[in-house]
C-alpha positions in Angstrom: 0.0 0.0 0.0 1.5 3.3 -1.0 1.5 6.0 1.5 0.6 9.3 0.2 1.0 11.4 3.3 3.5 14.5 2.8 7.2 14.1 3.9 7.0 17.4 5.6 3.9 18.2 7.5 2.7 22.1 9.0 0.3 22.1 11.8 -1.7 25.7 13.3 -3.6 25.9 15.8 -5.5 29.3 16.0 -8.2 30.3 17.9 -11.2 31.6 15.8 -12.2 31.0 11.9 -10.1 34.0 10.3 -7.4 34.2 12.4 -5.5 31.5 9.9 -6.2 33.6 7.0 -4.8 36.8 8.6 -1.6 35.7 10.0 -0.7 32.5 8.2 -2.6 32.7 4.3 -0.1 32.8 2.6 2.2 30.5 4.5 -0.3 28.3 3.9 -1.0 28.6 0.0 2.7 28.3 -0.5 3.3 24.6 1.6 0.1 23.3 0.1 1.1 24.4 -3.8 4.6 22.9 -2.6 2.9 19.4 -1.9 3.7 19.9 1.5 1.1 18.4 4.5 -0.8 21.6 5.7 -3.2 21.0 8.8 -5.4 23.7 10.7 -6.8 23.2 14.1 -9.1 25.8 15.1 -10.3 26.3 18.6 -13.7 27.4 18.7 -16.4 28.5 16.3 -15.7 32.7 17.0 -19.5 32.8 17.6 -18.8 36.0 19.7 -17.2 37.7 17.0 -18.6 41.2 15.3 -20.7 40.8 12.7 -20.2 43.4 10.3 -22.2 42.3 7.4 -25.4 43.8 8.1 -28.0 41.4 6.6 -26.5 39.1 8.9 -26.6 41.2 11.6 -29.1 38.9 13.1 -26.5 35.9 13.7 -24.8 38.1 17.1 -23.9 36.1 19.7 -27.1 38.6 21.6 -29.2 38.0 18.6 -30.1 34.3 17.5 -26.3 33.6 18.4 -25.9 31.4 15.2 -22.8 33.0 13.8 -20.5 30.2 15.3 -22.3 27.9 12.4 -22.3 30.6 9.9 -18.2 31.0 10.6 -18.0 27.1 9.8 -19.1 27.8 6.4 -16.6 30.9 5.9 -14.0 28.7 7.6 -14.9 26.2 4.5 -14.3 28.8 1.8 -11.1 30.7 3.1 -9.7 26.8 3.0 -10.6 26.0 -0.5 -9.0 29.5 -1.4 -5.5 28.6 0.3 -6.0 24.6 -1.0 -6.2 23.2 2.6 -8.3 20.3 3.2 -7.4 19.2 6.5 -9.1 21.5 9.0 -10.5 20.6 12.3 -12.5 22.2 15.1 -10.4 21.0 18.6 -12.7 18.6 19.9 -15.4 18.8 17.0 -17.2 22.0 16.0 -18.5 23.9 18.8 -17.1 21.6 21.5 -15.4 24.4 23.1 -17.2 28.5 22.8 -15.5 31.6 21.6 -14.7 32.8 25.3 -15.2 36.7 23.7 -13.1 39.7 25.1 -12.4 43.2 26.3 -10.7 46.2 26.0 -8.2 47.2 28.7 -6.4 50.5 29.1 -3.3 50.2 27.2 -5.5 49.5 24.0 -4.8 45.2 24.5 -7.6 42.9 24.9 -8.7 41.1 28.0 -10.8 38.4 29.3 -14.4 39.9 29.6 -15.7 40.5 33.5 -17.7 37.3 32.6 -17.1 34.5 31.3 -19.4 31.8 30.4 -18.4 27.9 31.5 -18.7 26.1 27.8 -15.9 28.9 26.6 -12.4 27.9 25.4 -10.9 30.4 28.0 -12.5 28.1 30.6 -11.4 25.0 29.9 -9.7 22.5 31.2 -5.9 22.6 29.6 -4.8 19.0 30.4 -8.2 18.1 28.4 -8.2 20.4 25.9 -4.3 19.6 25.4 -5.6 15.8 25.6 -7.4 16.5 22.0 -5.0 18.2 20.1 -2.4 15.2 21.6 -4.5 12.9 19.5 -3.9 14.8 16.4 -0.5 15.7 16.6 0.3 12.1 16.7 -2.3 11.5 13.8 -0.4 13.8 11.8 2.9 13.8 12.7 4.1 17.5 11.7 7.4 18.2 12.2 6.2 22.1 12.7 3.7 23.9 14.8 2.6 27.7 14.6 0.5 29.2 16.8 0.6 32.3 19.1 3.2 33.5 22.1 2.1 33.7 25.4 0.5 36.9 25.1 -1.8 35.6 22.1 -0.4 38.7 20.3 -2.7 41.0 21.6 -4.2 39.5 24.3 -7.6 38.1 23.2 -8.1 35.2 25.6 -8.5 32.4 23.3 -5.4 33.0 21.6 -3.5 33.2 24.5 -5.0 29.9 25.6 -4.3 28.0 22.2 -1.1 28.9 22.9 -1.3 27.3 26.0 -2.9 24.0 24.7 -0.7 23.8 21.8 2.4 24.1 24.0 1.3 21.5 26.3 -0.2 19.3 24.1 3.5 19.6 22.0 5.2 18.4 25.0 2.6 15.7 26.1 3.1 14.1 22.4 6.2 12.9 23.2 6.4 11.5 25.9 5.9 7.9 25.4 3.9 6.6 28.4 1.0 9.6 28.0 -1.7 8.1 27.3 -1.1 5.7 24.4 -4.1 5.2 23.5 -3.7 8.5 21.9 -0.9 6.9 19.5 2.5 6.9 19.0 4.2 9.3 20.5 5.4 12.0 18.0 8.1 15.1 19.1 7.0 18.1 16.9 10.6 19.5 16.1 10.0 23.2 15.7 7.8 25.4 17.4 6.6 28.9 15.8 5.4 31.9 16.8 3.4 34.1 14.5 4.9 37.3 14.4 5.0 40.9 12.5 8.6 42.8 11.9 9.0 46.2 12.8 11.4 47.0 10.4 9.1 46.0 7.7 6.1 47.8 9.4 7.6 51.0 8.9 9.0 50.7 5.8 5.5 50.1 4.4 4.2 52.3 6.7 6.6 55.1 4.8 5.4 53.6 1.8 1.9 54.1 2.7 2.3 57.5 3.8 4.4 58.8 0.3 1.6 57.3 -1.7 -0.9 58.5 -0.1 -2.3 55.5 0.5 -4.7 54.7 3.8 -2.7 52.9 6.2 -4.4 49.6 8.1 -2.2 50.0 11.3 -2.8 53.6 11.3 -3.7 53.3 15.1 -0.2 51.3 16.0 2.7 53.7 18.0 5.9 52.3 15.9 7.8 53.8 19.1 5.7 51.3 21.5 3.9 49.0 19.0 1.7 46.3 19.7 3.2 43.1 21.6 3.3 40.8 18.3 5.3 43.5 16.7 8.7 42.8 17.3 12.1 43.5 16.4 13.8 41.9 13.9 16.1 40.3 16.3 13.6 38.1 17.5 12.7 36.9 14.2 13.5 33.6 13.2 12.1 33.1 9.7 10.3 34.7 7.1 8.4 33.3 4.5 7.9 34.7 1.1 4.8 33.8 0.3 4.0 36.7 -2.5 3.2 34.4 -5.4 0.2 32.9 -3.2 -0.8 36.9 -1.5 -4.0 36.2 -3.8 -4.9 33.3 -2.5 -4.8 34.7 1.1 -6.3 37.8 0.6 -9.4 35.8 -1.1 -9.1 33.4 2.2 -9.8 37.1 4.5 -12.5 38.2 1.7 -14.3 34.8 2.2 -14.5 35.9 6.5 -16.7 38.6 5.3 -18.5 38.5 8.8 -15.5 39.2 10.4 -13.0 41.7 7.9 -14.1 44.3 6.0 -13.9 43.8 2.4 -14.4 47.9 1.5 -12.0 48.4 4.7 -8.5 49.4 4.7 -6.8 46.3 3.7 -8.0 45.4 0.9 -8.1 48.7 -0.5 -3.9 48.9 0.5 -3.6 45.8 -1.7 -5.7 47.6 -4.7 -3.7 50.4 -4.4 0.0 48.6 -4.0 -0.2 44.8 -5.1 -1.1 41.9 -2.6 2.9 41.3 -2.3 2.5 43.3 0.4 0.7 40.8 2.5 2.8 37.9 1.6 5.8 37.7 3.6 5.1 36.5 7.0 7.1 36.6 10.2 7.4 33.7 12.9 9.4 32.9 16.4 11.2 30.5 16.9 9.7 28.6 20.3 11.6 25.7 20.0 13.9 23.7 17.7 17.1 24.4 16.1 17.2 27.6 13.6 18.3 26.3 10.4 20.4 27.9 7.5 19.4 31.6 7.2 19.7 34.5 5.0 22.2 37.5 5.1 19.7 39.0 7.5 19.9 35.9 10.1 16.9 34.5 8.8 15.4 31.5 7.8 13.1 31.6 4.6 11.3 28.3 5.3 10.2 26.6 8.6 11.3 23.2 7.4 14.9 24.9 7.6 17.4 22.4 8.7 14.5 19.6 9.3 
């Protein structure tokens, strides 16, 4: 019997349906196009999410609160625009709620005052860590993205699939954890999605000489948001311009949840996608492999 499964083999684990698209789309066109093994585990269902198509306005979580189904559908779409067709809800869909979030003062999200039991934020991490050690040793990858500690900006449910798919990294391999789970499996490298600085403000110059309305318009380069770091702590970039189509289709087919007419999109009318297809990641754990002349790595299977 042949075996048709990919030599090299992605995993991400992200919180919400859009939140692949965003940070890993292109990333994720490029590996599949490449024949490489491209799996997304997503969290929860993002039913408290804004709804900002209007018609649908209806779907709010205060509303009929169906917009966690709705999502799955999206989810669905963005996948078949990046060519991904392994995607999985941790624990089946809706097992675990969108735990929602806040505001706090320094302009980073927060857990909200309350929180419902059923939400992701709430869970239990050695059995939410159980599920995703069941497919990590299903599929084997040799690489993991998901968040830091911080989620990036603090929502709640990223910070917590960060803290699921770190446990549930380390619980993998260790060969007495519950084998009926299956054979243990080490994932090898560990990423963080990230965004440079350095590259923020060049296009942010860009933006600005053009004329052109700038998406991060609200971020302080001189104290930026926490997932904007320096490029010293990047590990790895990945060029991923030739597929920036595919992944700005993926963010178009989220409709509830990004603006199509917003600034985004109109940035890549105005200047090419290209500029959405380089993406920035961590390194968490693992060996950095070769790199460029700028200390970084171009692909995450670098070295593997």
């Amino acid at each position: 019997m042949v075996d048709h499964t990919p030599e090299q083999r992605l995993m991400l684990v992200h919180a919400h349906p859009d939140d692949e698209s965003i940070n890993n789309g292109a990333t994720m066109a490029k590996y599949v196009a490449e024949g490489r093994g491209v799996t997304l585990v997503t969290c929860t269902l993002g039913e408290e999410g804004e709804v900002l198509v209007p018609e649908l306005a209806h779907l709010a979580a205060d509303q009929e609160d169906g917009l966690g189904k709705h999502r799955i559908g999206e989810l669905e779409a963005a996948m078949k625009e990046l060519g991904v067709t392994d995607f999985r809800f941790l624990g089946g869909p809706g097992h675990y709620r969108d735990s929602g979030m806040a505001w706090d003062d320094t302009g980073h999200a927060k857990a909200k005052d309350t929180v419902r039991d059923d939400t992701f934020w709430r869970a239990d991490l050695t059995e939410a860590a159980a599920l995703l050690v069941e497919i990590i040793r299903e599929v084997r990858p040799q690489v993991l993205v998901t968040y830091d500690e911080f989620g990036g900006y603090g929502h709640p449910d990223h910070i917590q699939a960060h803290r699921v798919a770190t446990y549930a990294a380390a619980l993998a391999a260790v060969p007495s954890y519950r084998p009926v789970l299956g054979e243990p499996w080490d994932v090898a490298k560990i990423y963080w999605a990230a965004m440079s600085l350095s590259r923020l403000r060049k296009e942010t110059e860009m933006m600005a000489e053009r004329g052109i309305e700038n998406p991060f318009e609200g971020f302080d380069l001189d104290n930026p948001p926490r997932f904007v770091v320096g490029d010293e702590a990047i590990a790895c970039e990945v060029d991923g311009t030739e597929h920036s189509d595919a992944k700005m289709a993926a963010m178009a087919a989220h409709a509830t949840q990004i603006q199509l007419d917003g600034p985004f999109f109109a940035l890549s009318n105005s200047v090419g996608n290209h500029v959405w297809g380089r993406e920035s990641y961590r390194l968490a754990k693992g060996v950095q492999g070769p790199v460029d002349d700028r200390g970084w790595e171009t692909d995450l299977f670098a070295g593997l």
